[in-house]
N, C-alpha and C positions, 0 to 999 in steps of 0.2 A: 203243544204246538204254538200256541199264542201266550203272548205278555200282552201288559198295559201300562198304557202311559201316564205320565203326572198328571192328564188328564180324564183321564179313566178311558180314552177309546183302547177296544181291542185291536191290537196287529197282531195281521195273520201275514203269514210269508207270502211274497210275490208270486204269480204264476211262473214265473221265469225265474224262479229256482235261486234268486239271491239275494242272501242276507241282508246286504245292502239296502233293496231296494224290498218297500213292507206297504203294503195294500194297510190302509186303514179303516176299519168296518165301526158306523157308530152300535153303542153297547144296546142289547135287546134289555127292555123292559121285564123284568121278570113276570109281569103279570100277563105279559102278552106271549112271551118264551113258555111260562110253563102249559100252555093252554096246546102247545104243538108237540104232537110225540117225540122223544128222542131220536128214535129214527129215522123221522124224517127232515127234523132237523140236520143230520147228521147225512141223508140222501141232497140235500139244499146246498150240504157245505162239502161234498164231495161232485156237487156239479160244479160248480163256481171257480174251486181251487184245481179241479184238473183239466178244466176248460175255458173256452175264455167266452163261453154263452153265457147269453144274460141269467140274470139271477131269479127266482122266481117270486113274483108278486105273495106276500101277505106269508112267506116260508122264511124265518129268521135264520140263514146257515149256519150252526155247527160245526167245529174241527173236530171235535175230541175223536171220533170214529170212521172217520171220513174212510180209511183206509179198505171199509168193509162193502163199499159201494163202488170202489174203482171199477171192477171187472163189468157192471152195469151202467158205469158212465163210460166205457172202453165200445160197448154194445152199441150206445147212441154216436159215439165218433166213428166207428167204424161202420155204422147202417150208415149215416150222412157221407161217407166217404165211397157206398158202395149206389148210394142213391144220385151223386153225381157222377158216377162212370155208367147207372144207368140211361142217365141221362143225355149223355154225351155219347154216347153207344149213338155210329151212324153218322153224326155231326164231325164227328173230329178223327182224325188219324188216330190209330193207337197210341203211336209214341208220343202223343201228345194227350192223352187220356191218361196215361200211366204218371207222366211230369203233372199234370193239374192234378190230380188224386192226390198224388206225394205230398205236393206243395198246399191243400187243404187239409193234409191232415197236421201239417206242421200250423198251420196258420189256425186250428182249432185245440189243439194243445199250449199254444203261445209259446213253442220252443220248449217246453216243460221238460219231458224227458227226451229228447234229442241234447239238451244241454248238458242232462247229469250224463249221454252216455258220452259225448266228447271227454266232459272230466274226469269222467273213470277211465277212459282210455290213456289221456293225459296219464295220471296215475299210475297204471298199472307199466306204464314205459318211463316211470322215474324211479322202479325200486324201491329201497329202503324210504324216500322221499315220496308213496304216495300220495298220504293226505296231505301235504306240505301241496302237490302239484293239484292234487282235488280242489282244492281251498282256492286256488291261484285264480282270478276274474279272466285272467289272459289262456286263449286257448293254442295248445301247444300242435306240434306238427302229427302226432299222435293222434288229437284229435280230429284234426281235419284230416283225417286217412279211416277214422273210426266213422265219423258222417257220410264221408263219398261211398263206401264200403258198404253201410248200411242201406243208404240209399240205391245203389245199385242191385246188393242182394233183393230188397225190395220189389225195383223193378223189372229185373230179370223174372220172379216170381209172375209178379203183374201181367206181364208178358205172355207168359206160359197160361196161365190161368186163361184168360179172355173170356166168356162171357161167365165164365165162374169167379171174376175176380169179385164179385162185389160181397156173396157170402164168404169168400176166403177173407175179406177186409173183416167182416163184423167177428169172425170166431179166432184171426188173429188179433183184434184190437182187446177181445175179450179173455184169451190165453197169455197175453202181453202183461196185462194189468193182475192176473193173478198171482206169475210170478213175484212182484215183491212180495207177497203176502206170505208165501215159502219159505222169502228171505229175510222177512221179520222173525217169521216162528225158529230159522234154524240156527242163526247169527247174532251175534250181539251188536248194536248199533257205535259206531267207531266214533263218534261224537258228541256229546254227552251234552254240548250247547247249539248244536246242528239244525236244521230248520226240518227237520221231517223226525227232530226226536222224537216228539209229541207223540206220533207213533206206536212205540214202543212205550211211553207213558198211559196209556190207554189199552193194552193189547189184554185183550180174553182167551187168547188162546185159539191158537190155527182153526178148531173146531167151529166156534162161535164166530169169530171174522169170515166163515169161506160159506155161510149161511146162505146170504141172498147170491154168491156166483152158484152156489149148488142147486139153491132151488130154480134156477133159469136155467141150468145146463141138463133138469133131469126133464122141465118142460120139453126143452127143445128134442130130448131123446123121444118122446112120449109124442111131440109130433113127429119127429121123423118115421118113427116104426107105423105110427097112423096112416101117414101119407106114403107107407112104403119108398122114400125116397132115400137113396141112400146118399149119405155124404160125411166125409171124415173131419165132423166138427171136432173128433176127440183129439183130432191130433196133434195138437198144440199143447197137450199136454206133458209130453215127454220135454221139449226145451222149455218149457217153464219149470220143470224141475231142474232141469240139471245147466241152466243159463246159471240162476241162484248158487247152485253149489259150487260151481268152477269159479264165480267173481267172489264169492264169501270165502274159498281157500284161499285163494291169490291173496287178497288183500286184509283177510285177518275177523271180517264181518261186513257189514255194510251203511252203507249212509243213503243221505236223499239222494246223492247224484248217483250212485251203483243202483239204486232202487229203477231211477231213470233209463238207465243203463241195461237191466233186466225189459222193462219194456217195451225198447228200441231192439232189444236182438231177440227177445222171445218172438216177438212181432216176424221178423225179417225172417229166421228159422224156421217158424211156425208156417207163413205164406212159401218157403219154398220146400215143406215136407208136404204141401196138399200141389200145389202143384206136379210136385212128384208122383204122387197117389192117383192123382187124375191123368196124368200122361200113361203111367204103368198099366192102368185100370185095362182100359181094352185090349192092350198087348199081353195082359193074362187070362183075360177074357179070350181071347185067341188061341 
């Protein structure tokens, strides 16, 4: 994921997903580096790079593995995104609860993957010239139909949801970010000098990457059956498998911006298959 420069600082790629533009991080001291787990190195540097929260005091982040903690930095965007609808629950109209929501979770990503899913859209509507139109800094008519689209399946979801949107946020934010992990183990990455290669440089294997989303998804089981409360956090599971496999046929495998692109539609999927589930519910209940 990172080079260095003539000057020995590490760059790490932009939150905003382009090459162009490279966050400069100064180099960790090895004596102060080796003194913090890799782990949590690697939880420091997966808060930073998929968020645009501050960094945390006295934790030097890490790329190399970052990829293994998404689905747990997806938990905290999506809990902040369900903790302001709690909030505003009451104060504000819905349809203005659903737009602030949206528009936070965009402005806590920094555009991150809303941008790759524009350019994989772009892409998959130039053909043989997809990564040719991936690559392109210019966002095509494609993409701005892949954002509004997204955006509305969203909040149509949102909608429906109502006082369930704010756990539908955190177990969509958290089935969003697992999808590319799918899309690492099943695909081979289409760009070999790419900003989300590093990736794929690092990868242990589906098993050992989906470690900390497994052990968070088997707590939440383990409360749920406790608290006898039923709720379909599993169900985001099904489009984060098969979001990955339809954009990895189409386009051949995948890159940072498809990766992006998985977490923007597993997200939007994800929020209107529980929506569904919760609307059904009592009508089968009946």
């Amino acid at each position: 994921m990172s080079k260095e420069n003539a000057g020995g600082k590490l760059i790490a790629p932009n939150r905003c997903c382009s090459d162009a533009r490279c966050r400069l991080l100064e180099p960790v001291p090895k004596s102060f580096s080796g003194a913090i787990p890799g782990w949590l190195g690697d939880l420091a540097g997966a808060w930073v790079f998929y968020s645009v929260l501050p960094a945390w005091p006295g934790v030097p982040p890490r790329f190399e593995r970052i990829a293994r903690f998404a689905p747990l930095i997806g938990l905290v965007l999506g809990g902040l995104q369900g903790l302001f609808w709690w909030l505003a629950a009451g104060w504000l109209p819905l349809g203005a609860q659903v737009a602030l929501v949206l528009a936070l979770g965009l402005v806590l990503t920094g555009g991150l993957h809303v941008d790759g899913a524009m350019d994989t859209a772009d892409g998959l509507g130039a053909g043989p010239r997809a990564l040719e139109a991936m690559a392109d800094s210019r966002v095509g008519a494609s993409g701005v139909q892949a954002l509004v689209v997204v955006l509305l399946l969203k909040a149509a979801a949102l909608l429906c949801l109502g006082a369930a949107a704010p756990l539908a946020m955190l177990w969509a934010a958290f089935w969003g970010r697992v999808s590319p992990l799918l899309a690492m183990q099943w695909f081979p990455y289409l760009r070999q000098q790419g900003s989300a290669a590093f990736h794929r440089q690092h990868w242990r294997g589906l098993a050992a990457e989906l470690v900390p989303a497994l052990l968070v998804f088997a707590l939440a089981l383990g409360l749920a059956a406790w608290t006898r409360w039923p709720w379909p956090q599993g169900v985001g599971l099904l489009p984060a498998v098969l979001v990955p496999l339809w954009l990895g046929r189409r386009l051949g495998g995948h890159s940072g911006d498809s990766y992006g692109a998985c977490v923007e539609w597993t997200e939007a999927l994800a929020l209107l298959l529980m929506a569904l589930l919760l609307g059904l519910g009592p009508r089968l209940a009946a």
